[in-house]
N, CA, C and O atoms as a printed pandas DataFrame, in Angstrom:
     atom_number atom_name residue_name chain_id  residue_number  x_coord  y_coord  z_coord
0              1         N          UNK        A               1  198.905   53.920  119.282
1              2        CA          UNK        A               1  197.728   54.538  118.765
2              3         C          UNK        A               1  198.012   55.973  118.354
3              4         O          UNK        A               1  198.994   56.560  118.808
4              5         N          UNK        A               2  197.111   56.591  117.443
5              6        CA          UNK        A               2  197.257   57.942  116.890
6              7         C          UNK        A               2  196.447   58.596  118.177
7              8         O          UNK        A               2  195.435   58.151  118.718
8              9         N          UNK        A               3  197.505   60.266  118.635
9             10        CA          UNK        A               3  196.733   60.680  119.551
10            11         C          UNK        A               3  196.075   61.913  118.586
11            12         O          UNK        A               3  195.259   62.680  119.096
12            13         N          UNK        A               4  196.474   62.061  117.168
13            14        CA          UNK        A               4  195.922   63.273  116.952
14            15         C          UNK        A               4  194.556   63.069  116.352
15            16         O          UNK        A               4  193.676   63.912  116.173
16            17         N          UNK        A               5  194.556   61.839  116.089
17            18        CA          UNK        A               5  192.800   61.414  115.822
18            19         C          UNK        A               5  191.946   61.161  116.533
19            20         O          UNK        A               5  190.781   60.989  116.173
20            21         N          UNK        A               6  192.543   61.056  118.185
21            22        CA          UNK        A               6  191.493   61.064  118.760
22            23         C          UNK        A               6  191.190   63.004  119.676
23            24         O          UNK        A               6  190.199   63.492  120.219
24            25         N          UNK        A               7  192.227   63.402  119.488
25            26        CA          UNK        A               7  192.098   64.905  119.765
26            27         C          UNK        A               7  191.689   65.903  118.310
27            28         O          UNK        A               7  192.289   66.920  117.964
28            29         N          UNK        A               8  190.649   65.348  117.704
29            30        CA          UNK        A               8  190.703   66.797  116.638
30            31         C          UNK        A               8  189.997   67.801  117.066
31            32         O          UNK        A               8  189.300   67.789  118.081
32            33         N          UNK        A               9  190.149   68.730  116.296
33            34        CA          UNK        A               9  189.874   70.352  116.983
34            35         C          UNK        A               9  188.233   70.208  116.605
35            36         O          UNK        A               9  187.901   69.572  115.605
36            37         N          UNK        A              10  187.389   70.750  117.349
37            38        CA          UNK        A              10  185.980   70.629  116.415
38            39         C          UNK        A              10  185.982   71.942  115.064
39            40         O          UNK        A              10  186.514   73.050  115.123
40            41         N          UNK        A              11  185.528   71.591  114.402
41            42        CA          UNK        A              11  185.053   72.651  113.155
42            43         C          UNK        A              11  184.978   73.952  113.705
43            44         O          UNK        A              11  184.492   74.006  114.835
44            45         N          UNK        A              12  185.354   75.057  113.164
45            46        CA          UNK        A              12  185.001   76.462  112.969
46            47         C          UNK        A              12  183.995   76.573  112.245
47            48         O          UNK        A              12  183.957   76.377  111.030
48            49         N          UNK        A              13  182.670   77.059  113.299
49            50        CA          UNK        A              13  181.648   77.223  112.809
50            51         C          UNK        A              13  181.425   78.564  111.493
51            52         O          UNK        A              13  180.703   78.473  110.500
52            53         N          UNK        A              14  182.157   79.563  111.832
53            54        CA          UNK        A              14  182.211   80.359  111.122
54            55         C          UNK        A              14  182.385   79.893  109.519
55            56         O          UNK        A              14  181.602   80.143  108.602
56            57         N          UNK        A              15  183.450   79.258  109.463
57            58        CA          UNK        A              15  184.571   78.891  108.322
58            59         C          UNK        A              15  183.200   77.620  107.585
59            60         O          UNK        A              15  182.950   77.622  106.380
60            61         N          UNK        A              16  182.672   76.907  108.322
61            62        CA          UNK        A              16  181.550   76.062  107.533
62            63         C          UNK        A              16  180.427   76.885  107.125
63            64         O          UNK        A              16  179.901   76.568  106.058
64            65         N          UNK        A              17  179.940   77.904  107.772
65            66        CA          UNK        A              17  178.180   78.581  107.385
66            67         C          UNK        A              17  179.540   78.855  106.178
67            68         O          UNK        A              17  179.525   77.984  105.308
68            69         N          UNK        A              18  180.240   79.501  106.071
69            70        CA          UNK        A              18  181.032   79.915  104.756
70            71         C          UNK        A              18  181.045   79.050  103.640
71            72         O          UNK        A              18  180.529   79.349  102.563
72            73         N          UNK        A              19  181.696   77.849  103.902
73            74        CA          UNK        A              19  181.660   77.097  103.137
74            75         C          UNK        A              19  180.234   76.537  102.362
75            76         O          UNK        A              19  179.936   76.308  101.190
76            77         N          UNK        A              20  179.576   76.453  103.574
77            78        CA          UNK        A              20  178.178   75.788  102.871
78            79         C          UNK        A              20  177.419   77.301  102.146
79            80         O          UNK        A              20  176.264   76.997  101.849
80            81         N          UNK        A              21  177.622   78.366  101.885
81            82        CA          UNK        A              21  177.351   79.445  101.583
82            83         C          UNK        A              21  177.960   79.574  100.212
83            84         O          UNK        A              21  177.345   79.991   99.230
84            85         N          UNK        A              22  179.420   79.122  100.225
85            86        CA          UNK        A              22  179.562   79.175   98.536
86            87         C          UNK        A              22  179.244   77.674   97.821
87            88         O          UNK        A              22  179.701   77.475   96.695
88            89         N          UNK        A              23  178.688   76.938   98.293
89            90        CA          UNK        A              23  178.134   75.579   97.910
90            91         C          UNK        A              23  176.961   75.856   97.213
91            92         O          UNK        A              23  176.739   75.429   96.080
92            93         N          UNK        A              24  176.191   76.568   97.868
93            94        CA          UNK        A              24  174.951   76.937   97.226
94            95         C          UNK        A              24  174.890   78.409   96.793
95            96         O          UNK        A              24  174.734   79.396   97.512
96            97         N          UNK        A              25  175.060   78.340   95.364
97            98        CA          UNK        A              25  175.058   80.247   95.191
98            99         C          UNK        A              25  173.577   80.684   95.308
99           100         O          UNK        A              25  173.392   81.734   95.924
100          101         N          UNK        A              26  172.551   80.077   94.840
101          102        CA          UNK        A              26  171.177   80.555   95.215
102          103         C          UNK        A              26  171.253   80.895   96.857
103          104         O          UNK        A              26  170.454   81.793   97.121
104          105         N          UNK        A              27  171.993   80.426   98.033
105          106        CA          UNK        A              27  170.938   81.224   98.779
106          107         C          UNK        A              27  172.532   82.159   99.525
107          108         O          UNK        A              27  172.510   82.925  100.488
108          109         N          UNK        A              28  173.416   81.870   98.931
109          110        CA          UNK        A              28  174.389   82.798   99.172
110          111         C          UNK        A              28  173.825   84.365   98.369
111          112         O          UNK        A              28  173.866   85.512   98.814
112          113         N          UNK        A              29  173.249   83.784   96.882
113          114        CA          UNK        A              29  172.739   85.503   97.050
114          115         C          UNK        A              29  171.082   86.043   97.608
115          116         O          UNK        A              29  170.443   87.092   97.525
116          117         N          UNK        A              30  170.921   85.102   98.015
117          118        CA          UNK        A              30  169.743   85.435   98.985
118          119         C          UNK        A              30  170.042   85.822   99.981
119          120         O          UNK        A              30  169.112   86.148  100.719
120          121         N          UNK        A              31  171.367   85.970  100.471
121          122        CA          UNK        A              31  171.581   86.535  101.832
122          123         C          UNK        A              31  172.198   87.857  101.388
123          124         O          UNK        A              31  171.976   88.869  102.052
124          125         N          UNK        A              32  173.051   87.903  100.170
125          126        CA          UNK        A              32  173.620   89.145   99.906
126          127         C          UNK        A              32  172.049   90.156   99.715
127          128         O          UNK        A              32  171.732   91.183  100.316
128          129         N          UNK        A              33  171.337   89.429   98.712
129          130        CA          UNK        A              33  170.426   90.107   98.932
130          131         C          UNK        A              33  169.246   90.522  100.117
131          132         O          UNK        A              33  168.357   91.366  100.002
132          133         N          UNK        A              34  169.498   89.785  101.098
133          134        CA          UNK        A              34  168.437   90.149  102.450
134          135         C          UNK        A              34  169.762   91.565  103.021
135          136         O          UNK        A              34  169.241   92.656  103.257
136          137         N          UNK        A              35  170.558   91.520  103.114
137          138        CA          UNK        A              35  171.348   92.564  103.467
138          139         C          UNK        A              35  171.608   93.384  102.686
139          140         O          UNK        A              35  172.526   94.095  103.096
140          141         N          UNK        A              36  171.145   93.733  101.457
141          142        CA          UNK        A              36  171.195   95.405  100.661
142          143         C          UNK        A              36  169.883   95.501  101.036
143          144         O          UNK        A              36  169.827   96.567  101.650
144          145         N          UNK        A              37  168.385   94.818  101.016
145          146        CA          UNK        A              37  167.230   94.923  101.121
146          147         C          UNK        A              37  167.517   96.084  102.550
147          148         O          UNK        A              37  167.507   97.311  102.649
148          149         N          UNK        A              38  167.754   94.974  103.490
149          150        CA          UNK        A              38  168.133   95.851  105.313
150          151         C          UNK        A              38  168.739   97.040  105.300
151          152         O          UNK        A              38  168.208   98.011  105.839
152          153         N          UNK        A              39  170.166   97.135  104.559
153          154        CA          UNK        A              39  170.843   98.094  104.835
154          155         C          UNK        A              39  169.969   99.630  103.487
155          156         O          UNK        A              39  170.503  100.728  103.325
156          157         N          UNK        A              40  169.020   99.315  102.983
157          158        CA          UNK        A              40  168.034  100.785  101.924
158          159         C          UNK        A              40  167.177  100.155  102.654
159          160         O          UNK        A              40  166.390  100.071  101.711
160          161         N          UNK        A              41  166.501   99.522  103.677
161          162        CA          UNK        A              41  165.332  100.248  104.581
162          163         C          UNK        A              41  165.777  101.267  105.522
163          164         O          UNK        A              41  165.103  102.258  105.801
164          165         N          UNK        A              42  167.048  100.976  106.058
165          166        CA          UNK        A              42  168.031  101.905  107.114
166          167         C          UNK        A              42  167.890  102.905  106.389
167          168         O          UNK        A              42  167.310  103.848  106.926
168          169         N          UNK        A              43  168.412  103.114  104.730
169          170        CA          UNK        A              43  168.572  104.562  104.362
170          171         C          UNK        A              43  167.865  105.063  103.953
171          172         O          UNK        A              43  168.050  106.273  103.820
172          173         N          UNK        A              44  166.691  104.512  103.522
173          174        CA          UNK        A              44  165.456  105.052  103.319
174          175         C          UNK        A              44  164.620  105.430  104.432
175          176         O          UNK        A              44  163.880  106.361  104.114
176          177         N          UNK        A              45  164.477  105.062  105.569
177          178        CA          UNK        A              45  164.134  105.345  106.956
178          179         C          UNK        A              45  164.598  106.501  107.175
179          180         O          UNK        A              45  163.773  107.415  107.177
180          181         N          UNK        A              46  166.323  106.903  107.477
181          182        CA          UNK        A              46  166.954  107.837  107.796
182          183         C          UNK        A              46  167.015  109.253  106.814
183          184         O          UNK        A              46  167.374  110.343  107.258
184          185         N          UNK        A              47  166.655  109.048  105.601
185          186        CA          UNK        A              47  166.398  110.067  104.550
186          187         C          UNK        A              47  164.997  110.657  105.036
187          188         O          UNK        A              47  164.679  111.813  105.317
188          189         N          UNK        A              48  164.257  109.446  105.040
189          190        CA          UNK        A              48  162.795  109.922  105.297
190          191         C          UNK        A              48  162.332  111.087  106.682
191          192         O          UNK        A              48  161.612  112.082  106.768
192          193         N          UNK        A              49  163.073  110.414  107.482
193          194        CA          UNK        A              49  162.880  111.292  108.876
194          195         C          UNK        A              49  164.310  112.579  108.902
195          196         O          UNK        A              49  164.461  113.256  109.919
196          197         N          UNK        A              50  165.045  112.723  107.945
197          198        CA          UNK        A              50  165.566  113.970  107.625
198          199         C          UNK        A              50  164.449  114.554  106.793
199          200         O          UNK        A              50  164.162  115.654  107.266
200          201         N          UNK        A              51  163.686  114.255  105.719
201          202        CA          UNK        A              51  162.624  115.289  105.122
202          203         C          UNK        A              51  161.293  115.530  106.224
203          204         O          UNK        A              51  160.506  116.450  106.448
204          205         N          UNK        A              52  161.445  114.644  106.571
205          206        CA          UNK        A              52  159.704  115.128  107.711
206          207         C          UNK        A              52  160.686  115.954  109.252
207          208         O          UNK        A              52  159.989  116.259  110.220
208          209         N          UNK        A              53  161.556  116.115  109.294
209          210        CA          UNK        A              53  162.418  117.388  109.648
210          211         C          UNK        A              53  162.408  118.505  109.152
211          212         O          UNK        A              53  162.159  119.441  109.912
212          213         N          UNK        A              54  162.603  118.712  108.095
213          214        CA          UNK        A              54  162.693  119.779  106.970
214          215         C          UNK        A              54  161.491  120.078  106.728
215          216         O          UNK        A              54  161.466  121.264  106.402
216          217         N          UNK        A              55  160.300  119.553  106.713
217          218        CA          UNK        A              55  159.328  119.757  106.570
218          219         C          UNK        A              55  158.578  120.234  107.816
219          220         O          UNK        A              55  157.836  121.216  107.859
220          221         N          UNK        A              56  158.922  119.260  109.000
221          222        CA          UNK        A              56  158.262  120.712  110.803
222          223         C          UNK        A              56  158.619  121.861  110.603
223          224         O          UNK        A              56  157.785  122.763  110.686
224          225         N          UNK        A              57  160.287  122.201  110.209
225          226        CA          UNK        A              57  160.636  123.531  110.025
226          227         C          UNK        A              57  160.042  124.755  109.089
227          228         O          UNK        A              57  159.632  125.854  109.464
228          229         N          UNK        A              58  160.143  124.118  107.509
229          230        CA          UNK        A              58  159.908  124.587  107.074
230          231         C          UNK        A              58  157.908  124.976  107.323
231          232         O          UNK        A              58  157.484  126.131  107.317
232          233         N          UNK        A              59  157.292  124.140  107.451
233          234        CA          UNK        A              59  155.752  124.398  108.395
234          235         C          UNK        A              59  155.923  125.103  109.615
235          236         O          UNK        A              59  154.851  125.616  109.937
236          237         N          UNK        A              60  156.804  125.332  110.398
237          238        CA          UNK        A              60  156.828  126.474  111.197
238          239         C          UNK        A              60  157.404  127.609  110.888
239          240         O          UNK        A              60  156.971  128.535  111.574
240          241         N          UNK        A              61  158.586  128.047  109.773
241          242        CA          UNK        A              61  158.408  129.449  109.318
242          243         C          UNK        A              61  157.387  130.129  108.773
243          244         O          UNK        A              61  157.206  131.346  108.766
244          245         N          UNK        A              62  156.317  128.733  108.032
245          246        CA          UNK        A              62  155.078  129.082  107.256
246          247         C          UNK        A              62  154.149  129.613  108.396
247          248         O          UNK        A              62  153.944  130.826  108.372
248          249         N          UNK        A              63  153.676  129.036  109.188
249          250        CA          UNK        A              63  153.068  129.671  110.480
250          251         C          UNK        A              63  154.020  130.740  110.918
251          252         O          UNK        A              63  153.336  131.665  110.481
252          253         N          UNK        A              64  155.164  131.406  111.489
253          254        CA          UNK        A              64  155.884  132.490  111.349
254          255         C          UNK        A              64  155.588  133.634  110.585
255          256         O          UNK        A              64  155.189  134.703  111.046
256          257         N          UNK        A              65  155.858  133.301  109.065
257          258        CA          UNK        A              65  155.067  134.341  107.967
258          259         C          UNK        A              65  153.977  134.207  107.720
259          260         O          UNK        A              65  153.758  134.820  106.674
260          261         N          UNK        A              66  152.468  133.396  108.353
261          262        CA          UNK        A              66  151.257  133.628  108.238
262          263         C          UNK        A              66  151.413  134.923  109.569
263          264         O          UNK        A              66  151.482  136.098  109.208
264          265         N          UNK        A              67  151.441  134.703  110.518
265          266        CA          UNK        A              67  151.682  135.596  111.580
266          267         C          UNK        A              67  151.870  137.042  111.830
267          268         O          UNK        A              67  151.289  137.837  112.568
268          269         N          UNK        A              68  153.154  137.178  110.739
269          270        CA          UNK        A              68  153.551  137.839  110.812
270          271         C          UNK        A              68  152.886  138.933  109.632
271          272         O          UNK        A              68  152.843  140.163  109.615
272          273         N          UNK        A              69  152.274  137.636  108.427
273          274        CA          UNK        A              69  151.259  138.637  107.420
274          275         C          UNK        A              69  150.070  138.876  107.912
275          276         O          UNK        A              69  149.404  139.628  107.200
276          277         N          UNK        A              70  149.573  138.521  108.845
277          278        CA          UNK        A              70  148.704  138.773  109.666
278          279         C          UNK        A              70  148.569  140.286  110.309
279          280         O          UNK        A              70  147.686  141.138  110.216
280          281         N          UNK        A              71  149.942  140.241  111.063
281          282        CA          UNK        A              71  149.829  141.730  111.710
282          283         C          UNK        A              71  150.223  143.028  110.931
283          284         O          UNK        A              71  150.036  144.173  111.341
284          285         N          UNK        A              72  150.916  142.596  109.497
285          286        CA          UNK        A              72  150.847  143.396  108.644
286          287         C          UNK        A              72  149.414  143.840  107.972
287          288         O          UNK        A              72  149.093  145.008  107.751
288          289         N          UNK        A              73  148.866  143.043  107.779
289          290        CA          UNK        A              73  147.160  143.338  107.510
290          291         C          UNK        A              73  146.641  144.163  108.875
291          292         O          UNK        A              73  145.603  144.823  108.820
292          293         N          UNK        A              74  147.326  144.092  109.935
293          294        CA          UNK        A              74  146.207  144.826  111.158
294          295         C          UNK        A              74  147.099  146.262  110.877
295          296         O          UNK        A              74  146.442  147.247  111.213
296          297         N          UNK        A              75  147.887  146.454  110.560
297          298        CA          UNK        A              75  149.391  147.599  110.617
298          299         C          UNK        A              75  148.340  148.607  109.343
299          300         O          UNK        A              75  148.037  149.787  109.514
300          301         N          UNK        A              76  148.030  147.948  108.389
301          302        CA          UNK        A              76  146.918  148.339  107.112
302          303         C          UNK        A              76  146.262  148.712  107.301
303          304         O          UNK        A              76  146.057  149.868  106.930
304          305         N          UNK        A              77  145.589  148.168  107.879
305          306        CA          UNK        A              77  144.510  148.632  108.391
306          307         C          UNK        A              77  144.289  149.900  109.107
307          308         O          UNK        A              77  143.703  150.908  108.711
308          309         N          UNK        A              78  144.815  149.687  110.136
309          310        CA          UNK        A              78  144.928  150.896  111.043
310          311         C          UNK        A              78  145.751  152.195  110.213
311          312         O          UNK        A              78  145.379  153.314  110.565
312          313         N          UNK        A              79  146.605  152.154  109.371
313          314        CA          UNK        A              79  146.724  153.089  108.478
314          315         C          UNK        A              79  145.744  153.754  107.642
315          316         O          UNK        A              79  145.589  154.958  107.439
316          317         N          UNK        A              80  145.121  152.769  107.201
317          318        CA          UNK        A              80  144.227  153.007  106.009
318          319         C          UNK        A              80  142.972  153.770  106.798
319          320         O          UNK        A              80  142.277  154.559  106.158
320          321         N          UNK        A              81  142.763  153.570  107.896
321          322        CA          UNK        A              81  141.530  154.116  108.739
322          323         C          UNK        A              81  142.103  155.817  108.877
323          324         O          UNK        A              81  141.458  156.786  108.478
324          325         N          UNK        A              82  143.448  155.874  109.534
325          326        CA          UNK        A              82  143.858  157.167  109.495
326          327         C          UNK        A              82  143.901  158.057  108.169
327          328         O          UNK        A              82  143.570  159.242  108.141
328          329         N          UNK        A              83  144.303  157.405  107.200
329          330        CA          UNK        A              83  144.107  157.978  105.745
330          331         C          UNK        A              83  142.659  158.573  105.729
331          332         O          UNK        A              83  142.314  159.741  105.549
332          333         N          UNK        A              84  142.020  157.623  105.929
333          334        CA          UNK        A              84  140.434  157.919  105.667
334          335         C          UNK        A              84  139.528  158.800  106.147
335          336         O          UNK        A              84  138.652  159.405  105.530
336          337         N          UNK        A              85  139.923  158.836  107.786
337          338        CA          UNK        A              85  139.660  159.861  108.815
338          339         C          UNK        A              85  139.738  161.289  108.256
339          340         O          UNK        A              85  138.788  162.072  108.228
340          341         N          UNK        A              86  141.351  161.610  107.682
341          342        CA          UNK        A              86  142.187  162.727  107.105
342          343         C          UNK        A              86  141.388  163.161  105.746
343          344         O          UNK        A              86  141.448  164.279  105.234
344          345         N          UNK        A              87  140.693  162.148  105.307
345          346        CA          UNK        A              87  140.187  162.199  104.187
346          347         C          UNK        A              87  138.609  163.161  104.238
347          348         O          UNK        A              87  138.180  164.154  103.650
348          349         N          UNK        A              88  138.142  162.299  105.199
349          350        CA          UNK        A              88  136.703  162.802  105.504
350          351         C          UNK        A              88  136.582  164.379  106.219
351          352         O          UNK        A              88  135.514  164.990  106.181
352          353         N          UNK        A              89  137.899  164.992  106.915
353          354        CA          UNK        A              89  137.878  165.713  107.868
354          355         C          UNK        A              89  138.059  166.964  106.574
355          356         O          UNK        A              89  137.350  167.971  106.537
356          357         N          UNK        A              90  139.233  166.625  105.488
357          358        CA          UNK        A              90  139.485  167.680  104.377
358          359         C          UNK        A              90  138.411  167.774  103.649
359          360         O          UNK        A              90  138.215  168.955  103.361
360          361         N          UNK        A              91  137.332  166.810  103.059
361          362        CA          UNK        A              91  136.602  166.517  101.904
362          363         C          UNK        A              91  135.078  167.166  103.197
363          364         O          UNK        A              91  134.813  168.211  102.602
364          365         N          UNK        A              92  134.728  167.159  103.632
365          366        CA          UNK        A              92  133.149  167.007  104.356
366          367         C          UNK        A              92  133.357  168.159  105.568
367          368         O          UNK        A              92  132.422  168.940  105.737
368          369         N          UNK        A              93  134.448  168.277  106.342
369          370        CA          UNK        A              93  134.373  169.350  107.470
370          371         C          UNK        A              93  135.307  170.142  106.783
371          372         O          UNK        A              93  135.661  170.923  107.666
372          373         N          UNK        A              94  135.943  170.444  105.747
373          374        CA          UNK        A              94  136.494  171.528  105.192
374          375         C          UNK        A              94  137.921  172.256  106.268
375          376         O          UNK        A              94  138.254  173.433  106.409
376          377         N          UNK        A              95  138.567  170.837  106.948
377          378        CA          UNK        A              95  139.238  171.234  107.673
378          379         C          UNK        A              95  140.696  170.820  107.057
379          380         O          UNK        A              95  140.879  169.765  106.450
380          381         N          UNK        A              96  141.814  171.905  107.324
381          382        CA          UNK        A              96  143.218  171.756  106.330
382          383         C          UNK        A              96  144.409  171.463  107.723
383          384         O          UNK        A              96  144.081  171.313  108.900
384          385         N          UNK        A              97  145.276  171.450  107.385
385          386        CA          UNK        A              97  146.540  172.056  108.369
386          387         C          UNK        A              97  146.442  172.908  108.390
387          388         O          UNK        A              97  145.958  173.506  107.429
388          389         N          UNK        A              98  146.836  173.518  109.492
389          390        CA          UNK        A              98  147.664  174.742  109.289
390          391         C          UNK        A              98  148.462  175.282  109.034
391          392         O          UNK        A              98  149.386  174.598  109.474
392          393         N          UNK        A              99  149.093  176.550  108.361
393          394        CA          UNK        A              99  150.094  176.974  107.695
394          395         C          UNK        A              99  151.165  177.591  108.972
395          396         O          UNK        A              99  150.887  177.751  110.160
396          397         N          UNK        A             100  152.353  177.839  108.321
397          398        CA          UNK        A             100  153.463  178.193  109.177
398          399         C          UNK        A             100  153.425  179.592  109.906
399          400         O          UNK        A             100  154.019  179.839  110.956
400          401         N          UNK        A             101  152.614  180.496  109.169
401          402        CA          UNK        A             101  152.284  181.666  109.365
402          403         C          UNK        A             101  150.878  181.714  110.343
403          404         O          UNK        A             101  150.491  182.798  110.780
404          405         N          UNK        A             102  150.298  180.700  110.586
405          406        CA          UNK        A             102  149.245  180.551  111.218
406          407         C          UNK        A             102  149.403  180.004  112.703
407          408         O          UNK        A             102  148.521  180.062  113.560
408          409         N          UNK        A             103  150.787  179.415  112.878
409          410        CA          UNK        A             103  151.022  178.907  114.254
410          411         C          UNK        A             103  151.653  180.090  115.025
411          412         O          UNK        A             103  152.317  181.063  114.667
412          413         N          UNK        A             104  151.252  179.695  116.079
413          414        CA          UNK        A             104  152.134  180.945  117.257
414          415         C          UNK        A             104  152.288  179.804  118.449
415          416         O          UNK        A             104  151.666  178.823  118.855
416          417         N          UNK        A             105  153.673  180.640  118.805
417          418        CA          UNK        A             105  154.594  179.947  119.905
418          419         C          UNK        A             105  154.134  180.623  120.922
419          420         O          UNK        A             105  153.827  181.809  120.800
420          421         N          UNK        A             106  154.005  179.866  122.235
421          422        CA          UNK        A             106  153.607  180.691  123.542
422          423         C          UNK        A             106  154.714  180.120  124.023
423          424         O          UNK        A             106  155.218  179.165  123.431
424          425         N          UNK        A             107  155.337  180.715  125.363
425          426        CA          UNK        A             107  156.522  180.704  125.994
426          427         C          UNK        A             107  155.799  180.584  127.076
427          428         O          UNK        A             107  155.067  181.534  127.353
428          429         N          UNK        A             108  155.811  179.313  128.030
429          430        CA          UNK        A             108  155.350  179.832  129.645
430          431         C          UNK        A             108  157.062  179.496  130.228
431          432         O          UNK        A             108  157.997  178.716  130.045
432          433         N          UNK        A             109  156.664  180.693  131.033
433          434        CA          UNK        A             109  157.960  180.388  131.873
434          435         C          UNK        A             109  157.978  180.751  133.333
435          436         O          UNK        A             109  158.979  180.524  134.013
């Protein structure tokens, strides 16, 4: 009797989905195509959550320079009040600096 016919190796499963894969080209490129579909949701996913990154940041320097134009408006302010003060004191109380010739040094010692 033949012993190698009754010992055959079983099939490589691998080597058949293969085979039956170029048998049918319709769904051989239905699979090429389910795997570019998968692999641009991956990179479209991973692009996406690099811009909504870029975008917390860049929305928190914007809050940073609202902040910070913020206390420049209070910095203005408080200038502009001293201007005004200086203004009212020369224009309405008729009051100046004084001149160099007008100060005197006292010495305590």
């Amino acid at each position: 009797m033949n012993t190698k016919a009754n010992h055959r190796q079983p099939p490589n499963l691998f080597f058949e989905i293969i085979k039956g894969l170029g048998a049918n080209k319709l769904t051989l490129a239905l699979l090429v195509t389910i795997f570019v579909s998968g692999f641009s949701v991956v990179q479209v996913t991973h692009l996406a959550r690099g811009q909504l990154i870029e975008q917390d940041k860049l929305l928190q320097e914007r809050d940073e320079l609202d902040l910070e134009w913020r206390y420049l408006l209070v910095e203005e302010e408080f200038y502009s009040q001293h201007a005004r003060i200086e203004e009212v004191a020369t224009s309405q109380l008729k009051m100046k600096r004084p001149m160099s010739q007008d100060e005197q040094v006292i010495i305590v010692k």
